[in-house]
C-alpha positions as CSV (number, residue, x, y, z in Angstrom):
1,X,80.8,135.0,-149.6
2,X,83.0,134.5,-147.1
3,X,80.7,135.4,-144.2
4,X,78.0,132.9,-145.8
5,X,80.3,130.2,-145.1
6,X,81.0,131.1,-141.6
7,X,77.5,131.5,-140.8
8,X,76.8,127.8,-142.4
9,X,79.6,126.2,-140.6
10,X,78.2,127.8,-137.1
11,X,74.4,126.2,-137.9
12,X,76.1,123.4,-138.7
13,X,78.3,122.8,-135.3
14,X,75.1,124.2,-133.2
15,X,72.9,121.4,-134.8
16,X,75.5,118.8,-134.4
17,X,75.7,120.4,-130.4
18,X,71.8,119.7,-129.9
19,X,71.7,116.9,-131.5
20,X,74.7,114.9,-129.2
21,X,72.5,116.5,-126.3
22,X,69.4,114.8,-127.3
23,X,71.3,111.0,-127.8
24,X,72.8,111.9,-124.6
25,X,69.6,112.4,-122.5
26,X,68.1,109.2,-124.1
27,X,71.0,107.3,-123.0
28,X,71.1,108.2,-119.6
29,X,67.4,107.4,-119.6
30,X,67.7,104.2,-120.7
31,X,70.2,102.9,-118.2
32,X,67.8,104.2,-115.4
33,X,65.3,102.3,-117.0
34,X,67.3,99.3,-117.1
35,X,68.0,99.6,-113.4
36,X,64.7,98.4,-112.5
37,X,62.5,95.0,-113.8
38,X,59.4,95.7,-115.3
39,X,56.7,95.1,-113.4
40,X,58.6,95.7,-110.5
41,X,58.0,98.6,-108.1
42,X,61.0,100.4,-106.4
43,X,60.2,99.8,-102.5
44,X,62.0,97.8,-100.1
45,X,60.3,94.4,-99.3
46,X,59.2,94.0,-96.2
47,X,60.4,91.1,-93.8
48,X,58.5,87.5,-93.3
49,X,57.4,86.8,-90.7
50,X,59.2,84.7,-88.2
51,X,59.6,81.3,-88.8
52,X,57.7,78.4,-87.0
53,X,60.9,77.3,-85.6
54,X,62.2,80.8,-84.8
55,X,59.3,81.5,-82.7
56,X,59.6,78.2,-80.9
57,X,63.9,79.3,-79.7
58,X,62.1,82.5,-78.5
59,X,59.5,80.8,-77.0
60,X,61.7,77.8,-75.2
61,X,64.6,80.8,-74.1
62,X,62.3,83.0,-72.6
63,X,60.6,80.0,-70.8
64,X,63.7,79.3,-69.5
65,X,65.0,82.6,-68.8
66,X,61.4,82.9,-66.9
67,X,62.1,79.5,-64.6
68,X,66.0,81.0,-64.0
69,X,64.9,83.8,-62.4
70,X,62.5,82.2,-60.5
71,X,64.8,79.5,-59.0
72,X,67.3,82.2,-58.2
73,X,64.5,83.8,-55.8
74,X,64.7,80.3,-54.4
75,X,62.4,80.6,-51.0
76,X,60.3,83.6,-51.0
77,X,58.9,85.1,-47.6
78,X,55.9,87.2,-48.0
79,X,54.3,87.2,-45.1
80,X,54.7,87.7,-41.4
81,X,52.8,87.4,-38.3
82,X,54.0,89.2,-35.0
83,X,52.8,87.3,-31.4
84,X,52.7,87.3,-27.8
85,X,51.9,84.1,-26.7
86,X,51.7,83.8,-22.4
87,X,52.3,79.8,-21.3
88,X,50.4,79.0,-18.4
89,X,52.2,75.9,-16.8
90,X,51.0,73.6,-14.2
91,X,52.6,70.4,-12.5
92,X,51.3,68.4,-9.7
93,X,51.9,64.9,-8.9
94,X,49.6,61.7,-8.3
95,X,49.5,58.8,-5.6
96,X,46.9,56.4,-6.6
97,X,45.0,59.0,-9.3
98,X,44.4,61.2,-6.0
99,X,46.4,65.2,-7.5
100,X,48.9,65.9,-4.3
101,X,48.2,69.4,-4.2
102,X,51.3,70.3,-2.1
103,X,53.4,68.9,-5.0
104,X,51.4,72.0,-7.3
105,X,54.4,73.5,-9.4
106,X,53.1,76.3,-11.8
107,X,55.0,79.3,-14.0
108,X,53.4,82.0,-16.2
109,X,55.9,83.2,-18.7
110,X,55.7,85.2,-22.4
111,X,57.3,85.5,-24.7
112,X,57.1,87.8,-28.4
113,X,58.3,86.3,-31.5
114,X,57.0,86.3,-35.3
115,X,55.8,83.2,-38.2
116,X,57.4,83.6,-41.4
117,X,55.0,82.4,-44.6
118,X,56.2,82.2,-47.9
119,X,56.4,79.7,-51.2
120,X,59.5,78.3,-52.7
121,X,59.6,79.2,-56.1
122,X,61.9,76.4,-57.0
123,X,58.7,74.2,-57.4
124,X,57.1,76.9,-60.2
125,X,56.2,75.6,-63.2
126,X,56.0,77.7,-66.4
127,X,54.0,77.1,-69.8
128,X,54.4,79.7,-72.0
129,X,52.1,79.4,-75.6
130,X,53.7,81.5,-78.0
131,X,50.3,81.1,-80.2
132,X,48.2,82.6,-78.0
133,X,50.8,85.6,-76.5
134,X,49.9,84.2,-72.8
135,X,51.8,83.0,-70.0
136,X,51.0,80.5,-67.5
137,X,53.0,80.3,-63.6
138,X,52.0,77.7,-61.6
139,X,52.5,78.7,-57.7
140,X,53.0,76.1,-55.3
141,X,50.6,76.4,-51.9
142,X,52.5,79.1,-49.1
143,X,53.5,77.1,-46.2
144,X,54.8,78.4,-42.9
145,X,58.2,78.8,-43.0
146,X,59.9,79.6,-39.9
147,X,58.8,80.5,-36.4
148,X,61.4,83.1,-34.6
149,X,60.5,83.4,-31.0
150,X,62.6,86.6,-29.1
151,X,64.3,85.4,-26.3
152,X,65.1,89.1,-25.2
153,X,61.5,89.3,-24.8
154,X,60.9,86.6,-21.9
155,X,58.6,87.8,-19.4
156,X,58.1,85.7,-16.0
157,X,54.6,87.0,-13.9
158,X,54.9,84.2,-11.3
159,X,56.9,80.7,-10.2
160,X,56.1,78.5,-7.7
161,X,57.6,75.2,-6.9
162,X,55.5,72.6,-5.2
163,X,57.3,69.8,-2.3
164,X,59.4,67.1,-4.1
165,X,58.6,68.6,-7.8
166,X,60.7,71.5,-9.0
167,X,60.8,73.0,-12.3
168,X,63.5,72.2,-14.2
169,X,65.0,73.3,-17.7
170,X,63.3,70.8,-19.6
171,X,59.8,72.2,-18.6
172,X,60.5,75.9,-19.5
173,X,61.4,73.8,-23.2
174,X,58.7,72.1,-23.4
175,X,56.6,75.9,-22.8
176,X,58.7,76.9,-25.8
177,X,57.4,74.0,-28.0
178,X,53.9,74.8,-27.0
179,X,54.3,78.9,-27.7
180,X,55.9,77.3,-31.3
181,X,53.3,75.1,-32.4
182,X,49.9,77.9,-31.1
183,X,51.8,80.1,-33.0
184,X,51.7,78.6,-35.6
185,X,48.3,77.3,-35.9
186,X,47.1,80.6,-34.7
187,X,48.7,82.4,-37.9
188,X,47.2,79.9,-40.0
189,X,43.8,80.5,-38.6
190,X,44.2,84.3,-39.5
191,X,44.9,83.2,-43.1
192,X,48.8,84.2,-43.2
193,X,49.1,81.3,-46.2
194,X,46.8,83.1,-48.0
195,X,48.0,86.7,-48.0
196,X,51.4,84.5,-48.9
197,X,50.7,83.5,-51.7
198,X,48.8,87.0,-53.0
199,X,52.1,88.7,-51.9
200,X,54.1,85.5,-53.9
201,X,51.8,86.5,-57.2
202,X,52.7,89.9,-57.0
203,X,56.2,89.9,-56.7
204,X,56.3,87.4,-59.2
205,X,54.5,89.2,-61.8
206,X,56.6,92.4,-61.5
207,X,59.8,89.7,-62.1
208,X,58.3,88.0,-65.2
209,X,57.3,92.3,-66.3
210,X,60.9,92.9,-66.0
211,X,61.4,89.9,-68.5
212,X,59.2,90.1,-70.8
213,X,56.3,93.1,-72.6
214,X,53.1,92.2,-70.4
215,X,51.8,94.7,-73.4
216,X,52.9,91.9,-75.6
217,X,51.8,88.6,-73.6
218,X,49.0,87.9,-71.0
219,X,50.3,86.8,-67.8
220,X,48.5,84.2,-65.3
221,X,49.6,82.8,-62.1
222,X,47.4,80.1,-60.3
223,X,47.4,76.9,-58.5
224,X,46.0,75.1,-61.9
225,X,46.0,75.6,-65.4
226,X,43.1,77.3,-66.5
């Protein structure tokens, strides 16, 4: 009799052990249940888009970061020509429009030097359109910027002063002006503006590529908008 009883009392406590496992495991259930809306999936959401006025600060601090970095360049040689310009010079003096051939002063001196072509970049303009990913530079024209003649270079073939005219300082100056301003035509006539300002869109596209994801934007650099 007595074992009966034990053996009841042992069902007993292993039904009341599965039954407080079952509540348990429907509780625990429902709380994870409750952790998520219906309806609702459980994946992160995935971010807006930027703004209209977001992409406009982008747009006007790049623009800006663009035209900074251009203005620091300031004036921006690109090209260069290398010359050797020879002066012919020749003096004589008049009496009534008749030449006085005794009076005949003449020098043929050269000299080496080089013209500098370039653009400033301070004059750039910028329009970038954030709408269409592309970026617009307007280049100023190249213009010659300097003309360096070497004075170590002088070279003096011949000298000969005339009676009553001798050469002076101010005529070996004024063979300097004239080797300046040939030069400087002559460099023009073998298109050193032009190869400027290819040289000027180059280096300038590799600045703006170090500012901003070409990948990302089309770049264009002109004399106009297209």
């Amino acid at each position: 009799m007595k074992k009966k009883t034990v053996y009841i009392v042992l069902i007993s406590l292993m039904a009341i052990l599965i039954l407080a496992i079952v509540l348990w495991g429907f509780r625990t259930a429902s709380q994870q249940e409750s952790l998520v809306p219906n309806g609702t999936p459980a994946v992160a959401s995935k971010p807006k888009a930027d703004r209209p006025e977001l992409l406009q600060i982008r747009q006007e601090t790049t623009t800006e970061t663009i035209r900074e970095g251009l203005r620091d360049i300031g004036k921006l040689a690109t090209e260069e020509y290398y010359f050797t310009e020879v002066v012919n010079y020749s003096s004589v003096k008049t009496l009534w429009n008749i030449n006085l051939g005794f009076t005949n002063s003449n020098f043929l001196i050269s000299y080496d030097g080089v013209v500098t072509a370039g653009i400033d970049l301070t004059d750039a303009k910028i329009d970038m359109r954030e709408d269409t990913k592309r970026i617009y530079v307007l280049l100023p024209e190249a213009e010659i910027m300097s003309v360096e003649i070497d004075f170590n270079s002088f070279q003096k073939y011949s000298e000969r002063e005339g009676i009553g005219n001798r050469i002076t300082l101010e005529n070996y100056n004024d063979a300097l002006k004239s080797i300046d301003e040939t030069a400087r035509q002559k460099a023009v006539d073998k298109g050193i503006l032009n190869r400027a300002y290819e040289n000027a869109q180059v280096i300038v596209q590799r600045m703006i590529g170090s500012l901003v994801d070409l990948n990302e934007y089309s770049l264009e650099i002109g004399r106009d908008y297209p």
